[in-house]
C-alpha positions in Angstrom: 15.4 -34.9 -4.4 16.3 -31.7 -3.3 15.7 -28.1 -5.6 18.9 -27.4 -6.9 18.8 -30.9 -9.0 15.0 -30.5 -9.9 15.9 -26.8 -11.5 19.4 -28.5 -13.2 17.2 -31.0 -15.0 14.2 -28.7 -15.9 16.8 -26.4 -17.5 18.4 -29.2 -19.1 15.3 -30.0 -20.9 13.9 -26.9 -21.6 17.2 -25.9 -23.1 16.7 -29.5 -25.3 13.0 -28.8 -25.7 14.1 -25.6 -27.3 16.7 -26.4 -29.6 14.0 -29.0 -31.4 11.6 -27.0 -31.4 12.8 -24.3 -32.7 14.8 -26.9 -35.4 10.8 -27.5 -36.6 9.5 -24.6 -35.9 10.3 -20.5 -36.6 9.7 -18.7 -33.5 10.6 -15.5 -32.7 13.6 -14.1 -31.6 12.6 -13.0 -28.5 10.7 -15.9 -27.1 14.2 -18.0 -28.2 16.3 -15.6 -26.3 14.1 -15.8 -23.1 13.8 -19.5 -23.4 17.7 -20.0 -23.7 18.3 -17.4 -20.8 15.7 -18.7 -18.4 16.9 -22.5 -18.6 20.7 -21.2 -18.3 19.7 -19.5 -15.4 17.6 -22.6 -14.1 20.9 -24.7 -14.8 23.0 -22.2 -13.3 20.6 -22.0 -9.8 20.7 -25.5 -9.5 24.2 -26.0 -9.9 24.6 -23.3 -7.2 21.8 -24.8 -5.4 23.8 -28.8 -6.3 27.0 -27.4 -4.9 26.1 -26.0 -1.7 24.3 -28.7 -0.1 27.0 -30.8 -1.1 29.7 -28.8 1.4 
């Protein structure tokens, strides 16, 4: 398994790890908005990372 599909599936489930807890639990903006951001950007890499070794 190669790092562009370990960082997809991290920020896949940090992004769904996230959403429940923050369903449960009132946390603060600012940790949400960095916790949304860094697993975007983890999908993101790892799409980028996914695509190029593919070619």
């Amino acid at each position: 398994m190669n790092k562009g599909v370990i960082a997809l599936i991290t920020g896949c489930m940090l992004l769904a790890s996230n959403q429940i807890v923050n369903h449960f639990y009132p946390i603060p903006d600012f940790l949400y908005g960095l916790l949304i951001g860094l697993s975007i950007g983890l999908i993101l890499f790892g799409i980028t990372r996914f695509t190029k070794k593919a070619n």
